[in-house]
C-alpha positions as CSV (number, residue, x, y, z in Angstrom):
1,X,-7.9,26.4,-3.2
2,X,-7.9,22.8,-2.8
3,X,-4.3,21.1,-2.1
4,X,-3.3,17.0,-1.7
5,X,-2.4,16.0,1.1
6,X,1.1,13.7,0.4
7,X,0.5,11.5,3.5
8,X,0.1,7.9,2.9
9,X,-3.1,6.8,3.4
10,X,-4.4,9.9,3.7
11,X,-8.0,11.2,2.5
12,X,-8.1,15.2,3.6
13,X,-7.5,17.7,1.0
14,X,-5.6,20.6,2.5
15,X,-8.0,23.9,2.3
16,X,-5.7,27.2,1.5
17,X,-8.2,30.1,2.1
18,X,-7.3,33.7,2.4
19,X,-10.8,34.1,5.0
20,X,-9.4,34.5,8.5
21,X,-9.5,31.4,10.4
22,X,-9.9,29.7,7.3
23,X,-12.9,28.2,4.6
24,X,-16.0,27.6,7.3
25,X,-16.7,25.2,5.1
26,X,-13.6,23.3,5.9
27,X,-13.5,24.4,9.4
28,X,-16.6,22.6,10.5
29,X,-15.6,19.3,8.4
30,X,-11.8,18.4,10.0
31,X,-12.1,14.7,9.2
32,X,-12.3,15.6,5.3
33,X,-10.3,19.3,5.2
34,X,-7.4,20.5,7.0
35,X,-6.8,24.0,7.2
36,X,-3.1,23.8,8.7
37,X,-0.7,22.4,6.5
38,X,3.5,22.1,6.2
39,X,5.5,21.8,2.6
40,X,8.7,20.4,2.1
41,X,11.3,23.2,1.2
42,X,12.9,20.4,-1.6
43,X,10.2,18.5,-3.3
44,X,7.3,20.8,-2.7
45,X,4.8,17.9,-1.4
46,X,2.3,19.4,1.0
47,X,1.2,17.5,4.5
48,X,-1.7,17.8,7.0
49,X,-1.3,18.2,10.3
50,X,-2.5,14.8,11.3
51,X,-0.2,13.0,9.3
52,X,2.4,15.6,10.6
53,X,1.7,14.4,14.2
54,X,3.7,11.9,16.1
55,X,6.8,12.5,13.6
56,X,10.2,13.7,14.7
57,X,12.2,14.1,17.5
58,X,13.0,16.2,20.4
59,X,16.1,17.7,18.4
60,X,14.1,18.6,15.4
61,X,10.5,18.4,13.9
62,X,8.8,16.2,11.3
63,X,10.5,15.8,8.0
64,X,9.4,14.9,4.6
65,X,8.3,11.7,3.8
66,X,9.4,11.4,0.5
67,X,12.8,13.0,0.5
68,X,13.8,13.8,4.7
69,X,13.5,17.3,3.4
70,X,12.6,20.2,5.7
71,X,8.8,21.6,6.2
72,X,8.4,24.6,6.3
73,X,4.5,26.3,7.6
74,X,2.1,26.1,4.9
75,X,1.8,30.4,5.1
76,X,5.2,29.9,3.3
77,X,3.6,27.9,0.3
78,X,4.1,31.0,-2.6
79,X,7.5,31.4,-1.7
80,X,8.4,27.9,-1.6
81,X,6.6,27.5,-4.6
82,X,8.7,30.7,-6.0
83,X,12.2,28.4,-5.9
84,X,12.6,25.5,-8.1
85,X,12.6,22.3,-6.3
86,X,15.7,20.7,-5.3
87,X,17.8,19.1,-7.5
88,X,17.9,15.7,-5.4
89,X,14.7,15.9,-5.7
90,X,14.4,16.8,-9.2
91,X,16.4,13.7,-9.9
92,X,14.6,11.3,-7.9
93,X,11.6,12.2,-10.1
94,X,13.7,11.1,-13.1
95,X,13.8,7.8,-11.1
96,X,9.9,7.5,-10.5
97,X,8.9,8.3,-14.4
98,X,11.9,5.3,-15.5
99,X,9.7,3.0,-13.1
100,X,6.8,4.2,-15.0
101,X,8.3,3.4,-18.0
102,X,9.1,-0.1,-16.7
103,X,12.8,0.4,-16.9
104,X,13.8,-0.9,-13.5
105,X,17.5,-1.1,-14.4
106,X,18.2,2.4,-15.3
107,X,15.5,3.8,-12.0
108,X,17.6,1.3,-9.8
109,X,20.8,3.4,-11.0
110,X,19.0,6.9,-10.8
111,X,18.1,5.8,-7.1
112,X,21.5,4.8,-6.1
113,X,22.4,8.4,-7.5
114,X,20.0,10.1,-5.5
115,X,21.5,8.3,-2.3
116,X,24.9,9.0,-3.5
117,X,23.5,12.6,-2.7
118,X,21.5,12.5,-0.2
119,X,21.8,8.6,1.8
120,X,18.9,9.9,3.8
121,X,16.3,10.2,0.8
122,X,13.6,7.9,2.4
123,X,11.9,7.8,-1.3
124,X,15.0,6.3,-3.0
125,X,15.4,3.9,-0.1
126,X,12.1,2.5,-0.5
127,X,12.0,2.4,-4.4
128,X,15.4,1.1,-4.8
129,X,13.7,-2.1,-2.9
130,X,11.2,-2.3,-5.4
131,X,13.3,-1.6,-8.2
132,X,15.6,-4.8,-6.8
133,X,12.5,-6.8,-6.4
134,X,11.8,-6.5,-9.8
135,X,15.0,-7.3,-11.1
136,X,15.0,-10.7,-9.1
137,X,17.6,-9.7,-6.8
138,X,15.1,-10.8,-3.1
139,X,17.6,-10.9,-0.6
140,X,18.7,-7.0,-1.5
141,X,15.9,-5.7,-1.9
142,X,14.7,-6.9,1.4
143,X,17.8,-5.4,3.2
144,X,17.1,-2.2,0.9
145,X,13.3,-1.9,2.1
146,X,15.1,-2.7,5.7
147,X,17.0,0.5,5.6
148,X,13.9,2.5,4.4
149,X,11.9,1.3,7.3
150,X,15.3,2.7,9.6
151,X,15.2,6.2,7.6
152,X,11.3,6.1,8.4
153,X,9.5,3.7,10.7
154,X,6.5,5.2,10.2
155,X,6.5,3.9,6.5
156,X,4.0,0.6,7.0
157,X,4.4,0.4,2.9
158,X,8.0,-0.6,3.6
159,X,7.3,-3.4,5.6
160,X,4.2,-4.4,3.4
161,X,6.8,-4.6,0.3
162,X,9.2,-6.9,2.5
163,X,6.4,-9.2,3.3
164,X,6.1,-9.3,-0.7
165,X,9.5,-9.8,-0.9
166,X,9.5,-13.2,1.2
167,X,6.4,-14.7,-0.1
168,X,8.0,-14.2,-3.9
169,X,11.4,-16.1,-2.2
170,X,9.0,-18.4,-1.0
171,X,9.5,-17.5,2.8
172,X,6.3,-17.1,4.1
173,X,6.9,-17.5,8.0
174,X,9.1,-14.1,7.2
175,X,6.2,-12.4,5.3
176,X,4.1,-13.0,8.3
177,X,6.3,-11.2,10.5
178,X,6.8,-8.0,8.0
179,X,3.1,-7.7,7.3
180,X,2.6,-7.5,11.4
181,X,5.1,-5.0,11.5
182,X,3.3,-2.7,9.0
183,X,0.0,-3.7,10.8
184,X,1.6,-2.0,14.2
185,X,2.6,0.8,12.2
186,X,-0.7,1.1,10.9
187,X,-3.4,-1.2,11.6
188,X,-6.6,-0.4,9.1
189,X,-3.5,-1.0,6.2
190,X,-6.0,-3.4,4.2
191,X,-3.5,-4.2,1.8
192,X,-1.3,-5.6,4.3
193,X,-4.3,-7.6,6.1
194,X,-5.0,-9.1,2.9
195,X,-1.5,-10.5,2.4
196,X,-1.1,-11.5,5.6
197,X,-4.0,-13.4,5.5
198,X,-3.2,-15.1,2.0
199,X,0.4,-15.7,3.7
200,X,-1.3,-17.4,6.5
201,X,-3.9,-19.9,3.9
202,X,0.0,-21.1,1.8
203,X,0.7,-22.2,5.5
204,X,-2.1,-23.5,6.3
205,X,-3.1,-21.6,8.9
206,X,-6.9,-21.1,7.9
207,X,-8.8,-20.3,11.0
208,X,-6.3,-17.0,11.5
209,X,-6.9,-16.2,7.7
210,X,-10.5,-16.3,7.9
211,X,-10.2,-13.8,11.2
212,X,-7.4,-11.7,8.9
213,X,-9.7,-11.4,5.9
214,X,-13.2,-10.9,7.8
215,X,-10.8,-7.8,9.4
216,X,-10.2,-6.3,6.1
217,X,-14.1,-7.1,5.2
218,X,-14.8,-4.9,8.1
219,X,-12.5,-1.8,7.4
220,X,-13.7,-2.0,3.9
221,X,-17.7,-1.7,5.0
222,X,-16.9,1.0,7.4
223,X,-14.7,3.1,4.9
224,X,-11.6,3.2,7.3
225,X,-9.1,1.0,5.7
226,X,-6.0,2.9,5.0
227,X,-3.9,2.6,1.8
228,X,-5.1,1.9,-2.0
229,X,-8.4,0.5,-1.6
230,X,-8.8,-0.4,-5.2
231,X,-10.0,-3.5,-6.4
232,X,-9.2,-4.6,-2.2
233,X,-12.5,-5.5,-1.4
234,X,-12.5,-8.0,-4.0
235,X,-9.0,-9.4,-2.8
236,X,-10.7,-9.9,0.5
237,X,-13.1,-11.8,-0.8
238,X,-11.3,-13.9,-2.7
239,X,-9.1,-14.8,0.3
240,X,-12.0,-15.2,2.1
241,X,-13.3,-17.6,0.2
242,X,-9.8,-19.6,0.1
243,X,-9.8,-19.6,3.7
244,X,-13.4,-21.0,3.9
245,X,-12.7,-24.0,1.4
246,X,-10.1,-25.1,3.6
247,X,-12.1,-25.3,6.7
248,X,-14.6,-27.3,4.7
249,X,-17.3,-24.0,4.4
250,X,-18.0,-24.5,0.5
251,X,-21.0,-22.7,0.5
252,X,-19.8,-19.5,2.5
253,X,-17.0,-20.0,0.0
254,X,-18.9,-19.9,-3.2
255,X,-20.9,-17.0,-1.7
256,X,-17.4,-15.0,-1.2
257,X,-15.8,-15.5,-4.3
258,X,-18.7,-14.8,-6.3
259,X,-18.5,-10.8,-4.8
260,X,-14.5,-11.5,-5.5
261,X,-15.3,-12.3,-9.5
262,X,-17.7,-9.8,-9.5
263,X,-16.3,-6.7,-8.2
264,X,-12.5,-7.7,-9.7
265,X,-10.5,-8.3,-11.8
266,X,-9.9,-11.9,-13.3
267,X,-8.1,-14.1,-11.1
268,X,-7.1,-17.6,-12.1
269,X,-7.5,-18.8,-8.1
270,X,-10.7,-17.4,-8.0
271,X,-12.1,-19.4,-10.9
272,X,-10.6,-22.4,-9.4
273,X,-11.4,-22.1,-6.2
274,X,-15.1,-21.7,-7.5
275,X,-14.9,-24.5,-9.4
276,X,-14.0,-26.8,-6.3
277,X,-16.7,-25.3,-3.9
278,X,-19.3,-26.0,-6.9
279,X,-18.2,-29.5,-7.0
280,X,-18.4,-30.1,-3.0
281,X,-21.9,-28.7,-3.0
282,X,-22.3,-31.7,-5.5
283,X,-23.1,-28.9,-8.6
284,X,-21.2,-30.9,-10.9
285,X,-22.5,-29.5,-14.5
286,X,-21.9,-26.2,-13.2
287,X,-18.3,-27.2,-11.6
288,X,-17.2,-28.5,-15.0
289,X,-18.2,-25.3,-16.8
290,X,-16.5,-23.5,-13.9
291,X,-12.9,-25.6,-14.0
292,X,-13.0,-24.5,-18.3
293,X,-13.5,-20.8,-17.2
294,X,-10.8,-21.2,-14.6
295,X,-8.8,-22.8,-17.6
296,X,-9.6,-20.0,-19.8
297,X,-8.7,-17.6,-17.6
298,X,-5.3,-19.1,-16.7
299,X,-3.8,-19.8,-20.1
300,X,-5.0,-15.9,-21.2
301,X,-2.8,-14.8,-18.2
């Protein structure tokens, strides 16, 4: 049997085999399979060892991630599985299907519930940030993804969302700062490269942006970035190519943002930012098609 590992970031499936050391097959590929394994007595999420390691204290071990619930050994898995899950957590999953449903209002009031119960739930913490994002309401939900990040320093996604936070309030030094902080927590987070490195084009910082993005170009090639991953590489691309048009690089530009259009989804920048490299290399039919398909593109947004 094949389990998911809960860990952010993570990539190992967990192996649960009832051959004595474990499935060989699993055995001789740790970097894909783990064999040992913990599962949180509440919510029921499962955990490899290596995203176990490195968490807790001297006074007690790791917890659970998603709701600071206790792990128990992954031998215990049928008879944790035999309870019913806790009803914290059963409640914070009403929470997560509202956000689903795009009804930030009534998850923002399910997640101050949850906390009523339990004010150590790190997953309410951190989506009662994003549900106050949503809702326009920037300088709480930064303080809110603040207090996740003290439940759990180890969550980068935290300090990723606060760096989200301050470029939507249009404080971009700030952003900086978060996205470094989810960088030291975990520093193949593409996501966070990616923003950090747009961050750092809005202040004009291009030269650091090109280095940020060719990073996340890297980790993407080599298959080690950590995080979502989807539609990242063309994110990289584009802010690749935004970097390079400021530093005057049109043609190392054009080349970036063609594998940006081409491998995501439409963005509006992307277009323009095509159109203006076209129009320095002095490709001015094509740079007038390019600035109507960048129109297009914007008004169907």
């Amino acid at each position: 049997m094949l389990l998911v590992c809960f860990g952010w970031g993570c990539q190992r499936m967990i192996s649960v085999s009832k051959a004595p050391g474990g499935n060989p097959v699993a055995r001789a590929d740790p970097e894909h399979f783990a064999i040992s394994f913990r599962i949180c007595q509440d919510c029921h999420q499962n955990y490899c060892d290596r995203c176990l390691a490195g968490r807790g204290g001297l006074l007690r071990g790791p917890r659970c991630a998603e709701c600071g619930g206790k792990l128990a050994d992954g031998a215990r898995r049928p008879e944790v599985w035999s309870r019913p899950k806790a009803a914290v957590a059963e409640l914070h999953e009403q929470g997560l299907a509202l956000v689903e449903a795009g009804q930030y209002a009534e998850a923002l009031a399910v997640f101050d519930q949850v906390l009523g119960q339990h004010s150590g739930h790190p997953g309410a913490r951190h989506q009662r940030g994003l549900m106050l994002r949503e809702l326009g309401r920037y300088g709480d939900a930064v303080a809110a993804l603040e207090q996740a990040v003290r439940l759990d320093p180890h969550n980068a996604r935290a300090l990723h969302d606060q760096g989200g936070v301050y470029r939507l309030s249009n404080q971009p030094e700030r952003a900086v700062r978060s996205y470094d902080r989810a960088l030291r927590v975990q520093p193949r987070f593409l996501g966070a490269l990616i923003d950090k490195a747009g961050t750092l084009i809005d202040l004009d910082q291009a030269e650091t942006a090109l280095a940020c993005a060719e990073g996340a170009i890297r980790l993407d090639a080599a298959g080690q970035a950590a995080g979502r991953t989807e539609h990242l590489r063309a994110q990289a691309h584009g802010v690749l190519g935004a970097a390079l048009i400021r530093l005057g690089r049109h043609a190392e530009a054009l080349a970036a943002i063609e594998i940006a259009l081409s491998d995501g989804p439409d963005v509006p920048e992307n277009y323009y930012n095509r159109a203006h490299a076209l129009k320095e290399l002095g490709r001015a039919e094509e740079a007038a098609l390019a600035y109507r398909v960048y129109e297009d593109v914007r008004d169907r947004g």
